[in-house]
Backbone as XML, in Angstrom:
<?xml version="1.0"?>
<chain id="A" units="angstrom">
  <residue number="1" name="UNK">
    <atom name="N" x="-9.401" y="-13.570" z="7.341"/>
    <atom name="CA" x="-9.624" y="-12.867" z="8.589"/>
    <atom name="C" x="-8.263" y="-12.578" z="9.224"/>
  </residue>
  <residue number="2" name="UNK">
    <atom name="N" x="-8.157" y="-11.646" z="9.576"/>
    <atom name="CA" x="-6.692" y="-11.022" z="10.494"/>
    <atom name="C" x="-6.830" y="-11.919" z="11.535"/>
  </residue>
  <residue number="3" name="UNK">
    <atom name="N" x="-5.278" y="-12.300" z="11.836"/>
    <atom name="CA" x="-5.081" y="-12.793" z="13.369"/>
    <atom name="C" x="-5.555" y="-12.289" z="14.605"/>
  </residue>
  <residue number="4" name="UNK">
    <atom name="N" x="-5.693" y="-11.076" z="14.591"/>
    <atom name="CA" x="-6.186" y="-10.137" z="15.816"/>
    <atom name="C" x="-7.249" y="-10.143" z="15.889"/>
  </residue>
  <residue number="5" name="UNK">
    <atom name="N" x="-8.159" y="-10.333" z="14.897"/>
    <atom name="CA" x="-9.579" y="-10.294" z="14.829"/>
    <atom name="C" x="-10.491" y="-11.985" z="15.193"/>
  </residue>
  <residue number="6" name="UNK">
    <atom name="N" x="-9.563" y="-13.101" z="15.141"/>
    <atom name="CA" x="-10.262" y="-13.989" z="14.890"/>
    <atom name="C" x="-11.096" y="-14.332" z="16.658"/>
  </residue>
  <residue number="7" name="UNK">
    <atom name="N" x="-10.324" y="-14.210" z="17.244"/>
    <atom name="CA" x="-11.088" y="-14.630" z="19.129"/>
    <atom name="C" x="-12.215" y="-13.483" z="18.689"/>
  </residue>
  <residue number="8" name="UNK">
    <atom name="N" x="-12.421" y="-12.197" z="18.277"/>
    <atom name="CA" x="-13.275" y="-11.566" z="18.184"/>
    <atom name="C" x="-14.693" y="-12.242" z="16.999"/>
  </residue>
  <residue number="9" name="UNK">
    <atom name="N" x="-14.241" y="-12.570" z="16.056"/>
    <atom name="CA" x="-15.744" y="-12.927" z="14.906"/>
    <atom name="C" x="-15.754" y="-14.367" z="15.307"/>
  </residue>
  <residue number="10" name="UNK">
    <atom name="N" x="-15.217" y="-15.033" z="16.216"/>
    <atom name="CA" x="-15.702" y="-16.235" z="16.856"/>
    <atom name="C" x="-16.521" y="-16.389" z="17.954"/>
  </residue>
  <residue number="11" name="UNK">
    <atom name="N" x="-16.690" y="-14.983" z="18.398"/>
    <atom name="CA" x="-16.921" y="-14.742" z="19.830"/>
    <atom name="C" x="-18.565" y="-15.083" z="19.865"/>
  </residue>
  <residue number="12" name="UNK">
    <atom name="N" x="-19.219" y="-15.299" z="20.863"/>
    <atom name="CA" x="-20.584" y="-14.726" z="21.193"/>
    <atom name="C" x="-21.105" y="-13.702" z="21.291"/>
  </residue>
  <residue number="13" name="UNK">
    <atom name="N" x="-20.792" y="-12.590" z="21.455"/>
    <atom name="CA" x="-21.254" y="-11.268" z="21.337"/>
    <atom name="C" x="-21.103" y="-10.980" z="19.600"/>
  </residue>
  <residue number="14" name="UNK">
    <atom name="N" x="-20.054" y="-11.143" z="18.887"/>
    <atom name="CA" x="-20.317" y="-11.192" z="17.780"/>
    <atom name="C" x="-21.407" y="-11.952" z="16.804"/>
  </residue>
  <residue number="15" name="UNK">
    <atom name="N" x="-21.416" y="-13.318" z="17.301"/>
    <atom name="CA" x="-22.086" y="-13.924" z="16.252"/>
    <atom name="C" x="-23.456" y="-13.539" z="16.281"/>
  </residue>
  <residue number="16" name="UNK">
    <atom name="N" x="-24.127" y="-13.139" z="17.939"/>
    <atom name="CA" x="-25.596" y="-12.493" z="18.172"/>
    <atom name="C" x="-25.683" y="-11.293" z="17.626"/>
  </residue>
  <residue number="17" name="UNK">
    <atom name="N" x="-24.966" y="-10.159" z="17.778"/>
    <atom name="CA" x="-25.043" y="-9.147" z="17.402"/>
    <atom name="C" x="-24.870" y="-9.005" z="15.528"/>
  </residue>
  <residue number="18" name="UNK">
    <atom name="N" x="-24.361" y="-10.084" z="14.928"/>
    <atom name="CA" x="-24.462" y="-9.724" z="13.899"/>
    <atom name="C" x="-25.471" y="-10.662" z="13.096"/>
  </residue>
  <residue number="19" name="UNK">
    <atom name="N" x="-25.936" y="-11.845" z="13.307"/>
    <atom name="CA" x="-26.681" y="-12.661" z="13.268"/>
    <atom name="C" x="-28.268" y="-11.640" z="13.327"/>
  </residue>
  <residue number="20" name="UNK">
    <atom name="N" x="-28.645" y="-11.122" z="14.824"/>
    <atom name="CA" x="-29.706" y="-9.854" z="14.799"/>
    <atom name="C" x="-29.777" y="-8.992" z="13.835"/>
  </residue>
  <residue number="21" name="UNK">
    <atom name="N" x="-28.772" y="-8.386" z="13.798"/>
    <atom name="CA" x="-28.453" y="-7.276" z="12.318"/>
    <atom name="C" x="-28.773" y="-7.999" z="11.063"/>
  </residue>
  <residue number="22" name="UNK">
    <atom name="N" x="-28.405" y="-9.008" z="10.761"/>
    <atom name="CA" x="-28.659" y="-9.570" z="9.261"/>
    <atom name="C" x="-29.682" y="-10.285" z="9.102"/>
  </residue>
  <residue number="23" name="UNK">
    <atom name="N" x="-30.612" y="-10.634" z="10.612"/>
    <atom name="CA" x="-32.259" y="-11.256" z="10.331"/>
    <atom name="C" x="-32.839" y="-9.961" z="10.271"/>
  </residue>
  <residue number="24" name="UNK">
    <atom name="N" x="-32.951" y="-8.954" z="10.667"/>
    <atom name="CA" x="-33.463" y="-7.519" z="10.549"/>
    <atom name="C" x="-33.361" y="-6.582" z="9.511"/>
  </residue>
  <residue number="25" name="UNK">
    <atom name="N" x="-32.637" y="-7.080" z="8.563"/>
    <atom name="CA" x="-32.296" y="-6.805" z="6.994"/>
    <atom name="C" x="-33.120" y="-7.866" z="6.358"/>
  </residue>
  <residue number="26" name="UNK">
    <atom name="N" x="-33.702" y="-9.033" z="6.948"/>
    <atom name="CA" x="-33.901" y="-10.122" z="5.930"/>
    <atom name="C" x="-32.809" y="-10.486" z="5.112"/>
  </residue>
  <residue number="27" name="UNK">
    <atom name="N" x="-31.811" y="-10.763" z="5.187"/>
    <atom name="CA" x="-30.585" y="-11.201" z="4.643"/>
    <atom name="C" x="-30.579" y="-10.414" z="3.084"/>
  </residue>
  <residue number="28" name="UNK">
    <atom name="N" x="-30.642" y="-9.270" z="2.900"/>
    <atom name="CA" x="-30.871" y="-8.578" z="1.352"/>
    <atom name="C" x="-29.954" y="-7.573" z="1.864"/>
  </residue>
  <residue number="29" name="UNK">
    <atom name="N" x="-28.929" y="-7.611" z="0.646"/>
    <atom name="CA" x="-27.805" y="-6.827" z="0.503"/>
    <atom name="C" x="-28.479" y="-5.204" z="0.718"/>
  </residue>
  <residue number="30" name="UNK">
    <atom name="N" x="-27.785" y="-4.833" z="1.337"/>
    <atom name="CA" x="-27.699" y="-3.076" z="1.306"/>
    <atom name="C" x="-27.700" y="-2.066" z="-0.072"/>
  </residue>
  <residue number="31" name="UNK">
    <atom name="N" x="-27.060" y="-2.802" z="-0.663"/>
    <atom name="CA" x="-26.345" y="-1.940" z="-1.943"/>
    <atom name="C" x="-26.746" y="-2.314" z="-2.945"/>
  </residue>
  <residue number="32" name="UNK">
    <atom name="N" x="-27.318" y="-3.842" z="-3.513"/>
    <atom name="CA" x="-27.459" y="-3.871" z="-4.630"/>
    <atom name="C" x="-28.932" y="-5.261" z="-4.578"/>
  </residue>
  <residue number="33" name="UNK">
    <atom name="N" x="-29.303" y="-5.369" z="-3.364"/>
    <atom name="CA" x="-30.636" y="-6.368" z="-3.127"/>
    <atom name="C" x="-30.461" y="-7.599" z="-3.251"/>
  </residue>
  <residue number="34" name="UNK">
    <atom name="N" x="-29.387" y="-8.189" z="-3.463"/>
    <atom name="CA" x="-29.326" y="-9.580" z="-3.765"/>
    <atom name="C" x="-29.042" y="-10.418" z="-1.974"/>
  </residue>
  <residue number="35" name="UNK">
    <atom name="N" x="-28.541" y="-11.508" z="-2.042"/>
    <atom name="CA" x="-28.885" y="-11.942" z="-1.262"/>
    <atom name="C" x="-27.527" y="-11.847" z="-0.144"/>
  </residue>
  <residue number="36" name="UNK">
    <atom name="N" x="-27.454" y="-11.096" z="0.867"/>
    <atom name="CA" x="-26.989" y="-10.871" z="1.896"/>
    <atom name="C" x="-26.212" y="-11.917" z="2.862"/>
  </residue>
  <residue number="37" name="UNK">
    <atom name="N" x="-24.995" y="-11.738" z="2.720"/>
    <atom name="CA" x="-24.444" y="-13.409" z="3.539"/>
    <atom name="C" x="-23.283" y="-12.707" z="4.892"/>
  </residue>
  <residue number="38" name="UNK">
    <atom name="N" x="-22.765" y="-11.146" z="4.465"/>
    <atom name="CA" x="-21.728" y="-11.400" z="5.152"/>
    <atom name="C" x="-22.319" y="-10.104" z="6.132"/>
  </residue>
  <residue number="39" name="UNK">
    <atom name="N" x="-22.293" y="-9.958" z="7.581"/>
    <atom name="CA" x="-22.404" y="-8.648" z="8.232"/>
    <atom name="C" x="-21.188" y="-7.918" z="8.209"/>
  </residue>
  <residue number="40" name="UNK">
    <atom name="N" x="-20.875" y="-6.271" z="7.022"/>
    <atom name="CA" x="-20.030" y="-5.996" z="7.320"/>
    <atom name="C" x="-19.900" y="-4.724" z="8.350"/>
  </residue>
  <residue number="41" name="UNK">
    <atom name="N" x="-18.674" y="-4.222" z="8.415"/>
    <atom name="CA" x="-18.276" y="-3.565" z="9.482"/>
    <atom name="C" x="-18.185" y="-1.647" z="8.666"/>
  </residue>
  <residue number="42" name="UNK">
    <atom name="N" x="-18.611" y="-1.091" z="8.697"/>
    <atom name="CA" x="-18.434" y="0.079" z="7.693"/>
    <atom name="C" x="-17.162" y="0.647" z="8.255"/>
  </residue>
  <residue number="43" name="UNK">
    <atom name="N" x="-17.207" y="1.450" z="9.534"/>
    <atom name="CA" x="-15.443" y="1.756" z="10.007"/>
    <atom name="C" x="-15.025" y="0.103" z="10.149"/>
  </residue>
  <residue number="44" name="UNK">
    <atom name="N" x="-13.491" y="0.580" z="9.865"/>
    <atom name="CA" x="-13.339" y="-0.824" z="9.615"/>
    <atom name="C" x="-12.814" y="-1.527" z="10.998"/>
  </residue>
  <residue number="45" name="UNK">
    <atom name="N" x="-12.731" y="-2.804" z="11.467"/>
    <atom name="CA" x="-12.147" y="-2.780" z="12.888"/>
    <atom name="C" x="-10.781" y="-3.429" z="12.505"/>
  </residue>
  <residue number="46" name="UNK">
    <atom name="N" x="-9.903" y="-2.532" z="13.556"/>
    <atom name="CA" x="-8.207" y="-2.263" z="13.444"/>
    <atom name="C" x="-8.087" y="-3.324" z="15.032"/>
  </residue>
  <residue number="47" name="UNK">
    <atom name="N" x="-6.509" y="-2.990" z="15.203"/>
    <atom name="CA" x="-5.935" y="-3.657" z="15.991"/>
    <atom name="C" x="-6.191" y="-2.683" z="17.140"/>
  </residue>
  <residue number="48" name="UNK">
    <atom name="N" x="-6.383" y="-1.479" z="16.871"/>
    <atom name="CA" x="-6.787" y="0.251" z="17.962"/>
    <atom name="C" x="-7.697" y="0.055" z="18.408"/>
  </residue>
  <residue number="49" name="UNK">
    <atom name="N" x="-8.976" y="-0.849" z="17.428"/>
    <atom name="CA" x="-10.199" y="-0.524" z="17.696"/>
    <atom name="C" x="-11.259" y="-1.911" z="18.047"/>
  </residue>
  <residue number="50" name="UNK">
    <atom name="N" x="-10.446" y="-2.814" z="18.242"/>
    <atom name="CA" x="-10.967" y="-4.281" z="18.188"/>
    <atom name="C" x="-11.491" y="-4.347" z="19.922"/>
  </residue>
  <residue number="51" name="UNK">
    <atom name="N" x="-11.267" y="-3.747" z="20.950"/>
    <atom name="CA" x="-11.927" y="-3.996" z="21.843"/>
    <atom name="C" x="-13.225" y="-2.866" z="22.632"/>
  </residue>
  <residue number="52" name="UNK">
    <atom name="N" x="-13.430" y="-1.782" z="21.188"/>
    <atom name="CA" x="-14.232" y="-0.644" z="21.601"/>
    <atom name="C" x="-15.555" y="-1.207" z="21.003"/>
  </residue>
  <residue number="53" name="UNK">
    <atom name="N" x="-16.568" y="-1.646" z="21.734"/>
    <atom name="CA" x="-17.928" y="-2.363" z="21.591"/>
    <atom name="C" x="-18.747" y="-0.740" z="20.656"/>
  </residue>
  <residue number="54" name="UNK">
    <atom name="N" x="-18.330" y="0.191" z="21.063"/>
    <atom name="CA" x="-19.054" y="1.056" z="19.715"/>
    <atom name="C" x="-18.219" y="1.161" z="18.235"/>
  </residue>
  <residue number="55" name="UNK">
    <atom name="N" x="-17.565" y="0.244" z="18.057"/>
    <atom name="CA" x="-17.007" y="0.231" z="16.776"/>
    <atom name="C" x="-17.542" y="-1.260" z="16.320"/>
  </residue>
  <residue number="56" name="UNK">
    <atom name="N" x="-17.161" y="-2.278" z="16.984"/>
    <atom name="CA" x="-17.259" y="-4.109" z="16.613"/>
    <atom name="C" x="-18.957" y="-4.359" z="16.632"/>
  </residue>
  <residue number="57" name="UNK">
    <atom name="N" x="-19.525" y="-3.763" z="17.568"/>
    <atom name="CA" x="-20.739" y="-3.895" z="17.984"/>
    <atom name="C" x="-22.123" y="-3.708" z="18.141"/>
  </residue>
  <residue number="58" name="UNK">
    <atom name="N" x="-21.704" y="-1.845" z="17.121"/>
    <atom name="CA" x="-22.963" y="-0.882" z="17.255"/>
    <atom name="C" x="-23.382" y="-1.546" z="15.909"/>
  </residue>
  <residue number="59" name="UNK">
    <atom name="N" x="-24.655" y="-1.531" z="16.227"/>
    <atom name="CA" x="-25.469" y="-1.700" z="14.671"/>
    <atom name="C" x="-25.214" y="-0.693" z="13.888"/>
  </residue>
  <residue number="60" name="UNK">
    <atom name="N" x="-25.570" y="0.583" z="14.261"/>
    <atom name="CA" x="-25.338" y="1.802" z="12.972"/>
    <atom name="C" x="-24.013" y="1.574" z="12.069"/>
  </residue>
  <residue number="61" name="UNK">
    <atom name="N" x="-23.118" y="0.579" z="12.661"/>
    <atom name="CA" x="-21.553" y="0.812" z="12.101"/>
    <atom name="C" x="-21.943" y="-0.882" z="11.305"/>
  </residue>
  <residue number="62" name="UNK">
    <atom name="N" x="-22.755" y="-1.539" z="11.226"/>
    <atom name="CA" x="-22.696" y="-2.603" z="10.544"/>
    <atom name="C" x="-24.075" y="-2.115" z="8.974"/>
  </residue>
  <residue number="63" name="UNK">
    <atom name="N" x="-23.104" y="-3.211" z="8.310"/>
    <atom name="CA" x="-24.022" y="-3.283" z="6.667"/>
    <atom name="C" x="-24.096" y="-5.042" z="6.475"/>
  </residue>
  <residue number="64" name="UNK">
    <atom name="N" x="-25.388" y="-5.016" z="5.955"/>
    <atom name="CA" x="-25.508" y="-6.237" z="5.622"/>
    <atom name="C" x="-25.233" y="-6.389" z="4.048"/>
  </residue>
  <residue number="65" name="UNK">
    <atom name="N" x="-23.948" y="-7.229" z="3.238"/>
    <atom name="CA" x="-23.777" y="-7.292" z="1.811"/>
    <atom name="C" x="-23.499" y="-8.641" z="1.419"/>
  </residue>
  <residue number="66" name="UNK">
    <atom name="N" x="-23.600" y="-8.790" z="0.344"/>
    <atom name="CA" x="-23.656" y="-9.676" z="-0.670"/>
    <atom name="C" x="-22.121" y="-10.215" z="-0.333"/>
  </residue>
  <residue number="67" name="UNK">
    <atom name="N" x="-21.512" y="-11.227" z="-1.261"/>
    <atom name="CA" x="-20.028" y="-11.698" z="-1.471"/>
    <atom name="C" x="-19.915" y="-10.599" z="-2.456"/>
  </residue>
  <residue number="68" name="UNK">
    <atom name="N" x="-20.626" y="-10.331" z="-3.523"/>
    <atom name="CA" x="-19.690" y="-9.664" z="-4.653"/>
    <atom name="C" x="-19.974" y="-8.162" z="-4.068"/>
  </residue>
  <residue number="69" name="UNK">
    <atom name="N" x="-20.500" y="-7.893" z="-3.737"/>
    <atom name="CA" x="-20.585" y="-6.041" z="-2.715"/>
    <atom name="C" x="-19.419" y="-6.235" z="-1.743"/>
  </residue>
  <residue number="70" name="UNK">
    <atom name="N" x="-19.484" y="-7.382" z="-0.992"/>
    <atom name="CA" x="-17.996" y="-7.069" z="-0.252"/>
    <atom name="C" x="-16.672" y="-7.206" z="-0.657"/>
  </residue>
  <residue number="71" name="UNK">
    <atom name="N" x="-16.967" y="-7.679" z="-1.760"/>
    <atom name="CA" x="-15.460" y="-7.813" z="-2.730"/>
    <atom name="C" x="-15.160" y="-6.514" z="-2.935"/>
  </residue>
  <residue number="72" name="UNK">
    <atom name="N" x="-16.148" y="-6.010" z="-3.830"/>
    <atom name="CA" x="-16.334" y="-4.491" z="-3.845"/>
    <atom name="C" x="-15.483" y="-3.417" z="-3.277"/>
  </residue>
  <residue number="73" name="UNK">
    <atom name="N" x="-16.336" y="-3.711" z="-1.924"/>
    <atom name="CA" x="-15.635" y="-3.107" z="-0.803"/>
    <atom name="C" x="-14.537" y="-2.643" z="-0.704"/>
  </residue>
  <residue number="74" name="UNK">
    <atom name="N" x="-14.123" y="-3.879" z="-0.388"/>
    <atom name="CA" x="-12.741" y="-4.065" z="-0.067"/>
    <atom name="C" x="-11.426" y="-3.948" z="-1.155"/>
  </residue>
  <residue number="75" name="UNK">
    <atom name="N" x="-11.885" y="-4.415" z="-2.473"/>
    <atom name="CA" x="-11.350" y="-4.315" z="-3.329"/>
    <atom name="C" x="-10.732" y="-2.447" z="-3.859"/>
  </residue>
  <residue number="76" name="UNK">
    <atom name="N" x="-11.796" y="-1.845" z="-3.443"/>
    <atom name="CA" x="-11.954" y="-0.138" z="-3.497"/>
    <atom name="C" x="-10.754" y="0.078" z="-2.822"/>
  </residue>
  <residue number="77" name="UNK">
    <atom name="N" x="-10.480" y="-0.649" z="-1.323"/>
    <atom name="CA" x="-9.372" y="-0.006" z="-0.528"/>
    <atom name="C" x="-7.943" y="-0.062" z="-1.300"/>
  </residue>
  <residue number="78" name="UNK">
    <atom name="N" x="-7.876" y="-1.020" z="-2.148"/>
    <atom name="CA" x="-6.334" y="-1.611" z="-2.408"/>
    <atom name="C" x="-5.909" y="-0.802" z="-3.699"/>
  </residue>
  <residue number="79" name="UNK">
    <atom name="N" x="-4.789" y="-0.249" z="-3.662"/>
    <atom name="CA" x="-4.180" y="0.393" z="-4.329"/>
    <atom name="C" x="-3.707" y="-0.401" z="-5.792"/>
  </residue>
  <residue number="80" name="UNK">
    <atom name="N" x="-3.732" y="-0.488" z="-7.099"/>
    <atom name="CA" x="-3.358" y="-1.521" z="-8.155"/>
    <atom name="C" x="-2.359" y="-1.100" z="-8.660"/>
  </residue>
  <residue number="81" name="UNK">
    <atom name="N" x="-1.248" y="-1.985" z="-9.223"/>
    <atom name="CA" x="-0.232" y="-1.543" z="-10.784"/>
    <atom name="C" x="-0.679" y="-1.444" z="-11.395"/>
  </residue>
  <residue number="82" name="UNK">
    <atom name="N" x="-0.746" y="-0.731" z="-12.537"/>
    <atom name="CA" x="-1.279" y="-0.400" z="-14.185"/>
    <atom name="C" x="0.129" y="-0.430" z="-14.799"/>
  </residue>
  <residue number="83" name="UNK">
    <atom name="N" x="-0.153" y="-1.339" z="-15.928"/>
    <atom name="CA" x="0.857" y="-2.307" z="-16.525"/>
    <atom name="C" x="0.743" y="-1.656" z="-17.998"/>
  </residue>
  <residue number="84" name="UNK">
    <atom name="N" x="2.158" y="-1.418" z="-18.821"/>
    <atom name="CA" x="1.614" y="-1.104" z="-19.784"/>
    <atom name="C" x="1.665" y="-2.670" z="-20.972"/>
  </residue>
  <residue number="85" name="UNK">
    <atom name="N" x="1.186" y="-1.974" z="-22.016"/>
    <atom name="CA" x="1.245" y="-3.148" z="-23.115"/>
    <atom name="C" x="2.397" y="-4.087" z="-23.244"/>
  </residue>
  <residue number="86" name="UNK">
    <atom name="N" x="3.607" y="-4.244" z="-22.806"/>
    <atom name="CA" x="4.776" y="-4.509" z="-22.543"/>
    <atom name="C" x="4.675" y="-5.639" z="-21.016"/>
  </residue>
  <residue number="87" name="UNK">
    <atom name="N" x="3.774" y="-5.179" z="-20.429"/>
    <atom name="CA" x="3.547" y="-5.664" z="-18.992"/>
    <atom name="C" x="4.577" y="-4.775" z="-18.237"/>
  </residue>
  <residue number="88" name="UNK">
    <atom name="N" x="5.044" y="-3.931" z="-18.308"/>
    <atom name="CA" x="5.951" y="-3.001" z="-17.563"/>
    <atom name="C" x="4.954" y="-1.985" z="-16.814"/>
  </residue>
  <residue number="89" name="UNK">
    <atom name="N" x="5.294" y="-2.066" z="-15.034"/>
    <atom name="CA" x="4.428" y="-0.837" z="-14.847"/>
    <atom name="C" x="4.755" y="0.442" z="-14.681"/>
  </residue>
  <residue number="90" name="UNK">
    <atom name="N" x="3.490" y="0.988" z="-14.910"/>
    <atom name="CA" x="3.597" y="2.169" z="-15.705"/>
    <atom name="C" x="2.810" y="3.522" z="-14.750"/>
  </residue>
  <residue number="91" name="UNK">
    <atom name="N" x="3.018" y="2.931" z="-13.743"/>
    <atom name="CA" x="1.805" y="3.447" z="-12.442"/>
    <atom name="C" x="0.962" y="3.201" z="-11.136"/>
  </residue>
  <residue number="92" name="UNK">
    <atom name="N" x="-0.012" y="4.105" z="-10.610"/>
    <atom name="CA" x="-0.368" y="3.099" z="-9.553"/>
    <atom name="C" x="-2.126" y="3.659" z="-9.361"/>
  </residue>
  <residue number="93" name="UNK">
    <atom name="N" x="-2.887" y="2.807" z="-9.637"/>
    <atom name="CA" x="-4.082" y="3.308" z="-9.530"/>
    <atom name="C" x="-4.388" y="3.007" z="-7.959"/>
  </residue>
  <residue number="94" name="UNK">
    <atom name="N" x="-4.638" y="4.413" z="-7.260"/>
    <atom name="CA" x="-4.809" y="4.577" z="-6.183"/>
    <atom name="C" x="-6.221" y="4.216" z="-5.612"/>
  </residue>
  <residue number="95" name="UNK">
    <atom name="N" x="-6.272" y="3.621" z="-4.637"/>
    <atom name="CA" x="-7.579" y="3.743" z="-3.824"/>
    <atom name="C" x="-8.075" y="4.447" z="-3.547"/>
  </residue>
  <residue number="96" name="UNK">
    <atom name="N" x="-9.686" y="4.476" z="-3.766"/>
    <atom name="CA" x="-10.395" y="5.587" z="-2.859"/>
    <atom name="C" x="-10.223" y="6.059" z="-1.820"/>
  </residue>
  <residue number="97" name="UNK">
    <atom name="N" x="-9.611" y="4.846" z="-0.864"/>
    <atom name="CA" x="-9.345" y="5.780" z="1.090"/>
    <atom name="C" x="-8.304" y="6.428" z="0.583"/>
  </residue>
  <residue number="98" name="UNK">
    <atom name="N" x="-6.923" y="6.374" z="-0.368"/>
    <atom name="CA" x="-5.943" y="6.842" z="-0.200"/>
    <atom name="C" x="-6.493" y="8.617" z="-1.228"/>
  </residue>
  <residue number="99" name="UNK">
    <atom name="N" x="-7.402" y="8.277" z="-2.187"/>
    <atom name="CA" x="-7.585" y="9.637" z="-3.040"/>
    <atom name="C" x="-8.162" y="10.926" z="-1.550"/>
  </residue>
  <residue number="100" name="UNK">
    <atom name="N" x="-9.701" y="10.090" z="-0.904"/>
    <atom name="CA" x="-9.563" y="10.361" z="-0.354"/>
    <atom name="C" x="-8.876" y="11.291" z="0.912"/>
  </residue>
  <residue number="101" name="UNK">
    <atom name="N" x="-7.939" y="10.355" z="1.454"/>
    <atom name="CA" x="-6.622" y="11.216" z="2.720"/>
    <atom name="C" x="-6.342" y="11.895" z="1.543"/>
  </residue>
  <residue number="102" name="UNK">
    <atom name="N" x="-5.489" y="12.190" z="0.994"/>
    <atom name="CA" x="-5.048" y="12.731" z="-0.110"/>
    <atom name="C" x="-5.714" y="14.348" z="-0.080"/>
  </residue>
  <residue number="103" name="UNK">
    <atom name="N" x="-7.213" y="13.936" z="-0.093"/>
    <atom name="CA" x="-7.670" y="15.332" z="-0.180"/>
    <atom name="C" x="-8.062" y="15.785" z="0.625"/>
  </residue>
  <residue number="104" name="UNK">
    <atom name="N" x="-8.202" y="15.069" z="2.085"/>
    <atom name="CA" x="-7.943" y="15.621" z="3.317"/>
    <atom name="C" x="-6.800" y="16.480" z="3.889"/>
  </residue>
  <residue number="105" name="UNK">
    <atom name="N" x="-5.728" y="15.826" z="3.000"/>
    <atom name="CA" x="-4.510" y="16.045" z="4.042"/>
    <atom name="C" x="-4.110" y="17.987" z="3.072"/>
  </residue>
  <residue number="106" name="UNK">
    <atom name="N" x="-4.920" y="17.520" z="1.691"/>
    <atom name="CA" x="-4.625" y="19.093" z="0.651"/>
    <atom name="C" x="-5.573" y="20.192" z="1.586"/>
  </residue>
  <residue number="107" name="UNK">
    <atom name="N" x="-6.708" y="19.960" z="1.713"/>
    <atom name="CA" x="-7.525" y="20.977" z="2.391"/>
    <atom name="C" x="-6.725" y="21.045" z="3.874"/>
  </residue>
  <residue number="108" name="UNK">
    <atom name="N" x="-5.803" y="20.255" z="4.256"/>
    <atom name="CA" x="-5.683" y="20.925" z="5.561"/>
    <atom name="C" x="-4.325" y="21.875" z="5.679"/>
  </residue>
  <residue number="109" name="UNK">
    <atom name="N" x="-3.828" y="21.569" z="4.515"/>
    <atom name="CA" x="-2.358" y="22.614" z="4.100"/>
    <atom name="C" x="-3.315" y="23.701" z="3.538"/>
  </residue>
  <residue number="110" name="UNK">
    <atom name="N" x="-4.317" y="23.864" z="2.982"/>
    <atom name="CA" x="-5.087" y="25.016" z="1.970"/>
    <atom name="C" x="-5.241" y="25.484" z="3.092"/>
  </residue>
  <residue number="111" name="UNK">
    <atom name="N" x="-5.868" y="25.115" z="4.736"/>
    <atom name="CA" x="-6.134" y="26.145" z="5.634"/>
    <atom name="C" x="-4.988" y="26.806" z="6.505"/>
  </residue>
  <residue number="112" name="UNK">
    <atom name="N" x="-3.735" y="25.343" z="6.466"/>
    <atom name="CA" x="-3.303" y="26.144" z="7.649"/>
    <atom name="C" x="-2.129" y="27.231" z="6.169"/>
  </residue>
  <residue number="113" name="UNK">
    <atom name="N" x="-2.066" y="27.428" z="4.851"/>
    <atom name="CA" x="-1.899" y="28.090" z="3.952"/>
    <atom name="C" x="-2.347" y="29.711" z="4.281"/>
  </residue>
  <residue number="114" name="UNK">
    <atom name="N" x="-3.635" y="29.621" z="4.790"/>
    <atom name="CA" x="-4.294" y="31.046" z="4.996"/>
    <atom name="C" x="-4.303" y="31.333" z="6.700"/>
  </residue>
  <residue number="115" name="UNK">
    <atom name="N" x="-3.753" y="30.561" z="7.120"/>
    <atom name="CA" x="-3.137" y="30.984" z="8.835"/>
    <atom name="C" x="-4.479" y="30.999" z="9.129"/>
  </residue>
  <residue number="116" name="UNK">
    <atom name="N" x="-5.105" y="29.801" z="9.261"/>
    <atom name="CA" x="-6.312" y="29.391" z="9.969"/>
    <atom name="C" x="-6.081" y="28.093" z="10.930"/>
  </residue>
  <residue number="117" name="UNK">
    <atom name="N" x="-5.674" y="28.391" z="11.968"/>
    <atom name="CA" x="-5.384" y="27.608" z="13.325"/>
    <atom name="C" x="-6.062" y="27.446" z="14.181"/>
  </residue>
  <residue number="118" name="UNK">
    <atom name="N" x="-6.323" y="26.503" z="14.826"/>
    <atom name="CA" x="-7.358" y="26.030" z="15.779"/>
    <atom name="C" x="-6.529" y="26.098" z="17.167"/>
  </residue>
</chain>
């Protein structure tokens, strides 16, 4: 758990609000049905966003998952080395958020490319 976050997932408003959310699932993972332990957060909560009660707090922004779905998760965000046979690396297998921005940030040069300004 982040330092910034911990007075927050200790809190009382947290533990009710997510405690409600994960008896209202019946503790069964979202994603793959097994058995549901952790309430997660889908936007994720930042150091920006740790005191906005529609980010930490709204149900629509929580998922109820498994340990190995939130490994998952999270694991998706982190960028890896790819090593070759040598163990020398040889690359960087990118994360989904980063492929992602990536192809946010291409479509937004493709528009302002054709002098489409807001």
């Amino acid at each position: 758990m982040k330092e910034y976050a911990k007075s927050f997932y200790k809190g009382v408003q947290w533990k009710k609000v997510s405690g409600l959310y994960m008896s209202q699932r019946y503790y069964v993972c979202e994603r793959c049905g097994g058995v549901g332990t952790i309430c997660h957060h889908r936007k994720p909560v930042t150091p920006w966003n740790i005191n906005n009660p529609d980010i930490t707090l709204n149900m629509d922004n929580l998922e109820c998952l498994c340990q190995e779905c939130h490994n998952q998760e999270h694991s998706a965000k982190v960028s890896r080395a790819i090593f070759d046979s040598e163990g020398n690396v040889s690359g960087v297998q990118e994360s989904a958020e980063i492929r992602e921005y990536k192809q946010a940030l291409e479509a937004i040069e493709a528009l302002a490319g054709k002098g489409v300004h807001r």
